[in-house]
C-alpha positions as a printed NumPy array, in Angstrom:
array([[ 70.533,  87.801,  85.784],
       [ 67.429,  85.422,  85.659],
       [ 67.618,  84.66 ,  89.3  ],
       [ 68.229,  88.438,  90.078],
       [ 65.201,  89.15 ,  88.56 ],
       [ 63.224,  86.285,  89.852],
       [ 64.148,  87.981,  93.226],
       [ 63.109,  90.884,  92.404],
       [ 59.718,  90.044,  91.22 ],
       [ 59.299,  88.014,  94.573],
       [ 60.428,  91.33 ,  96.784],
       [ 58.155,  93.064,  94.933],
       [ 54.943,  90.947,  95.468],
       [ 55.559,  90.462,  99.197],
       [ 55.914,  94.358, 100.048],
       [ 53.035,  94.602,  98.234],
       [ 50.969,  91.8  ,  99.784],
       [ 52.495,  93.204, 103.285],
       [ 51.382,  96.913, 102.539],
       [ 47.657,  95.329, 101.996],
       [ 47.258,  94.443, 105.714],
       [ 47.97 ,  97.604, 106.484],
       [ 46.095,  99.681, 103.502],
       [ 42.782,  97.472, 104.583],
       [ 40.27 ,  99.819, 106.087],
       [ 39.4  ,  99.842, 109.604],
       [ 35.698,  99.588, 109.412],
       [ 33.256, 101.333, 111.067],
       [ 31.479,  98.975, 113.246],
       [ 31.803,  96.608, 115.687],
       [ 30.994,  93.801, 113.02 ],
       [ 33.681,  95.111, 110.43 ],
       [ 36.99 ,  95.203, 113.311],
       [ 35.804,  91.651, 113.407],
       [ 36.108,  90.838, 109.972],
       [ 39.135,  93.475, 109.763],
       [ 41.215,  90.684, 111.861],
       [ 39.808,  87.586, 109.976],
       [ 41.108,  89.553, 106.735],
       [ 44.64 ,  90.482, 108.698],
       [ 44.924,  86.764, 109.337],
       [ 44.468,  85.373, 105.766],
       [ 46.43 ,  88.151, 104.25 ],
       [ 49.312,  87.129, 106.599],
       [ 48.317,  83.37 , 105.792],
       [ 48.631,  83.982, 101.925],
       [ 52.072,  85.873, 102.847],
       [ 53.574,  82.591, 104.604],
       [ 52.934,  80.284, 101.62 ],
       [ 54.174,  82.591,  99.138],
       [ 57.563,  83.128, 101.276],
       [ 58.395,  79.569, 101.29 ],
       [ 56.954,  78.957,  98.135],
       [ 59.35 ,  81.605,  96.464],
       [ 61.674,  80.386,  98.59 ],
       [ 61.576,  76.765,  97.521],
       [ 61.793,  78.516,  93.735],
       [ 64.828,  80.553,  94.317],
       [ 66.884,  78.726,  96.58 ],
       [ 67.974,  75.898,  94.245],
       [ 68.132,  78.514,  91.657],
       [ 70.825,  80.64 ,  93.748],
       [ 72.633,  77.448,  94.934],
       [ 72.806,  75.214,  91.822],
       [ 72.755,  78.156,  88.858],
       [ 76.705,  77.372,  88.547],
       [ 76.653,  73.748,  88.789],
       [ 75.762,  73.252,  85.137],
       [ 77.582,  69.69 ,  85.3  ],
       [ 76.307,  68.728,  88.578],
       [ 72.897,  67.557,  89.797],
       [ 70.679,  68.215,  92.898],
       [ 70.654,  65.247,  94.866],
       [ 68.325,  62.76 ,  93.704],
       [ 66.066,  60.993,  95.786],
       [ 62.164,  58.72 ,  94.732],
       [ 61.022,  59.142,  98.073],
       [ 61.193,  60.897, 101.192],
       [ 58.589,  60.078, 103.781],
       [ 59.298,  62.667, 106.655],
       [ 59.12 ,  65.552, 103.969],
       [ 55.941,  63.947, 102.829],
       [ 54.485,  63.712, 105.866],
       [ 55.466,  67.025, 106.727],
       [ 54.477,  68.892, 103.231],
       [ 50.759,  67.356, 104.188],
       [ 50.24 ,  68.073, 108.036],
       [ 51.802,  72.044, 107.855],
       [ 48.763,  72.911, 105.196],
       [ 46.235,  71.206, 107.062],
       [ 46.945,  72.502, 109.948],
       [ 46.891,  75.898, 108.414],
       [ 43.409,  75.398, 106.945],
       [ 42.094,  73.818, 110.549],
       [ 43.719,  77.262, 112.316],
       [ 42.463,  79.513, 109.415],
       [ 38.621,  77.761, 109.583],
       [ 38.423,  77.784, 113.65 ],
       [ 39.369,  81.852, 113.312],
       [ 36.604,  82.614, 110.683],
       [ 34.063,  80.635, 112.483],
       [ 34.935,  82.467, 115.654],
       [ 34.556,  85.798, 114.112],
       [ 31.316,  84.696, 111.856],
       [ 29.35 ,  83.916, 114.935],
       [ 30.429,  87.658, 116.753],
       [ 28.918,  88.826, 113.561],
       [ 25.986,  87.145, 112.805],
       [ 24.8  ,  87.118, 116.847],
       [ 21.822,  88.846, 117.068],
       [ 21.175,  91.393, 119.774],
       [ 17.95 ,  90.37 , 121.762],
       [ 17.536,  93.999, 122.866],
       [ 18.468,  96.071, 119.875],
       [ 18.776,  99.83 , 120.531],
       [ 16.525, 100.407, 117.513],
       [ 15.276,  98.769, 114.228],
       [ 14.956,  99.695, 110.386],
       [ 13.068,  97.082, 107.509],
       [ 15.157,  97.718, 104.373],
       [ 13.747,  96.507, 101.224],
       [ 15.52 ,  96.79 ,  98.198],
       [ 13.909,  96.602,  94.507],
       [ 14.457,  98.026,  91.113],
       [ 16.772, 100.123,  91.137],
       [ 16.531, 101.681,  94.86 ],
       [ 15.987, 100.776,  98.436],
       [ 12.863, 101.764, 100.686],
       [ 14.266, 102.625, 104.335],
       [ 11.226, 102.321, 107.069],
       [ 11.581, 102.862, 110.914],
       [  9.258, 100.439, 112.44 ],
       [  6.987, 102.475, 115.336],
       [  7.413, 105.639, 112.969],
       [  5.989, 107.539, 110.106],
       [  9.122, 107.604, 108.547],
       [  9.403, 105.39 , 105.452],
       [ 12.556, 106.785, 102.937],
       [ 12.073, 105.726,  99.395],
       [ 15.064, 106.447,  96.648],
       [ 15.375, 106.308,  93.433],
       [ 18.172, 106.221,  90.902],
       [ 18.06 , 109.367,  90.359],
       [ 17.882, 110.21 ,  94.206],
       [ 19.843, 107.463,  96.212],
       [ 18.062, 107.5  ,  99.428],
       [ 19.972, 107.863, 102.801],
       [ 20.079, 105.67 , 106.007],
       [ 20.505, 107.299, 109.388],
       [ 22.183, 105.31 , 112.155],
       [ 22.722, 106.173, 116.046],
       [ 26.521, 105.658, 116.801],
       [ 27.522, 103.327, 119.505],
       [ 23.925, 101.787, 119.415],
       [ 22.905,  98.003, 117.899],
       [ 20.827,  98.465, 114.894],
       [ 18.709,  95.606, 114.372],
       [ 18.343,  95.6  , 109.817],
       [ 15.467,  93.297, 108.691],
       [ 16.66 ,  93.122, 104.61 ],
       [ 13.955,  91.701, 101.995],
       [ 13.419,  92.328,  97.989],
       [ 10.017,  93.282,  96.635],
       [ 11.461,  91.94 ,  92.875],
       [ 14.749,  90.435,  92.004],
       [ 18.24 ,  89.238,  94.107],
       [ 19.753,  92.189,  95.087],
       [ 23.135,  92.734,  97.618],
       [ 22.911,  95.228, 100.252],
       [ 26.764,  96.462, 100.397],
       [ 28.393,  98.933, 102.442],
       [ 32.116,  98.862, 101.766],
       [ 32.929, 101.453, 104.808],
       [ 31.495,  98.738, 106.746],
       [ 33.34 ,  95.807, 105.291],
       [ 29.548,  94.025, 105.251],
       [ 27.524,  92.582, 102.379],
       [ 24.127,  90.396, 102.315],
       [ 21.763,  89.231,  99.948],
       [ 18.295,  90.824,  99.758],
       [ 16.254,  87.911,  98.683],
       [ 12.109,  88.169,  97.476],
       [ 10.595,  85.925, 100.098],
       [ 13.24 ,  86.115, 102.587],
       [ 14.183,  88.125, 105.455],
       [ 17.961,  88.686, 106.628],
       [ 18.43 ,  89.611, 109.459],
       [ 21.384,  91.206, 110.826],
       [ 23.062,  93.477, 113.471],
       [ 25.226,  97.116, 112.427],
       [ 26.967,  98.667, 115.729],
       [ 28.73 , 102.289, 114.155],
       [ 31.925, 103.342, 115.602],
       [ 32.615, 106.173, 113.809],
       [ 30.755, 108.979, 112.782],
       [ 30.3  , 109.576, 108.734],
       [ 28.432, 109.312, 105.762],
       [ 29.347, 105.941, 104.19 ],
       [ 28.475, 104.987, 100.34 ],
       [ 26.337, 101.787,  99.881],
       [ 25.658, 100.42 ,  96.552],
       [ 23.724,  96.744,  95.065],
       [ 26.406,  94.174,  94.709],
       [ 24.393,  92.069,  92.362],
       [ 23.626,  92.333,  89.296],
       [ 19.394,  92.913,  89.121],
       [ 18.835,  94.588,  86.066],
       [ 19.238,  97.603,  83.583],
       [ 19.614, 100.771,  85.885],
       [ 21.757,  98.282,  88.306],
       [ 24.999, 100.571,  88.202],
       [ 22.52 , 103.715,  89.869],
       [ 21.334, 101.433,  92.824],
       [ 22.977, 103.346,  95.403],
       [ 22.48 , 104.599,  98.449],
       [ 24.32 , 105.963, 101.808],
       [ 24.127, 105.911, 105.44 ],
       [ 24.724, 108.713, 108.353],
       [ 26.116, 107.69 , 111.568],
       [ 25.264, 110.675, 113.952],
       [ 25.523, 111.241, 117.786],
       [ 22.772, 110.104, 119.694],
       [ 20.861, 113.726, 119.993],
       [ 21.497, 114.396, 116.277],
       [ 19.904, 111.243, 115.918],
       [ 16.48 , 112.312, 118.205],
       [ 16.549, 115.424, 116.448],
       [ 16.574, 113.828, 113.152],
       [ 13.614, 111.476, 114.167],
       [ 11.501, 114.757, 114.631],
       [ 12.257, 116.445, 111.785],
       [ 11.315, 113.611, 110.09 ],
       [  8.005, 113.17 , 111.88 ],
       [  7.247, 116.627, 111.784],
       [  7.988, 116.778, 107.793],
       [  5.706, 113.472, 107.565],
       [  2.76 , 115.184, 109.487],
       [  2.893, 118.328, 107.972],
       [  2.625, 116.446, 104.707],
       [ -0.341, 114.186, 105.553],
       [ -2.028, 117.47 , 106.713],
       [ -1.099, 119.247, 103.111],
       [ -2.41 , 116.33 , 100.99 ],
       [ -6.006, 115.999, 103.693],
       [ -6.374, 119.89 , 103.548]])
């Protein structure tokens, strides 16, 4: 009965571990497919060592569980299964660190020849979106989460700074997350795949209105995204030329 549901438990946690590679969302860059595989591979990593692990559990259980007057063979020492319990996980964590450093340099290159370029600064409790070679400078607040408006298709180049405290710029549709640091500048590339509006919150704790630091970002077409550049211009003229008049 023990064993039974020992095996059960076991079954269990492995469909559910297995259903997690699958349930992991796709990510909606070109950054986050490459992360999406460097999660697939540690998921199926974890899945491996739990198999034999369980395995090693309830095999002796299911073989010796009627043998109450016999022992499992005895034995001090056993130098091939030594050798062999130390190279199989090292190996594993070589393979495992060669495929994440693979995929971390895809997503930290840097485009020289971005298609465009935004300077995100986050500080209590919002974020401050401006367009470099524009008029167009998006300020939020908690009450207001301000929106980010990206090209699909098209290499975004994000400069990310903090005018106060740590804060964490993270996107979970994008499977991304960095640190916006006072002082320092973060640089990193966003390539959209998919079109959608895609929630972004502060992954760090910075402070008393911390749970409202939100904001989202808009992955449009290409001529969406022109026509959105001239609304905003034309919204930003019209309302230097309301506060001058």
């Amino acid at each position: 009965m023990r064993s039974s549901r020992l095996s059960l438990s076991a079954g269990l946690l492995l469909a559910t571990s297995g259903c997690g590679v699958y349930a992991l969302p796709p990510g909606a860059t070109m950054q986050a497919q490459v992360l999406r595989q460097d999660w697939i591979v540690f998921t199926l990593a974890g899945l491996f060592v739990a198999v034999v692990v369980f395995g090693l559990i309830l095999i002796p259980l299911v073989v010796w569980r009627r043998r109450s007057d016999e022992y499992p063979p005895q034995f001090r020492r056993n130098t091939k299964l030594e050798i062999t319990y130390t190279i199989i996980p090292l190996l594993i964590v070589i393979v495992l660190f060669a495929i994440t450093y693979r995929n971390e340099v895809i997503v930290k290159h840097l485009s020289p020849r971005p298609a465009g370029t935004v300077e995100v600064t986050a500080f209590q409790w919002s974020w401050r979106f401006h367009y470099p070679g524009t008029t167009i400078n998006i300020v939020g607040t908690p009450q207001a989460p301000p929106q980010l408006v990206l090209p699909i298709d098209e290499t975004t180049r994000i400069n990310l700074t903090s005018s106060d405290v740590n804060h964490a710029f993270w996107i979970p549709g994008f499977l991304f997350k960095r640190d916006a640091i006072a002082g320092v500048k973060n640089s990193f590339d966003l390539r959209p795949t998919r079109v959608g509006v895609y929630l972004g919150r502060c992954a760090e704790f910075c402070g008393l209105d911390h749970a409202l630091m939100s904001f989202s970002v808009r992955v449009v077409s290409r001529a969406d995204y022109n026509r959105w550049l001239r609304a905003r211009r034309s919204s930003t003229i019209s309302s230097t030329k309301g506060g001058a008049s």
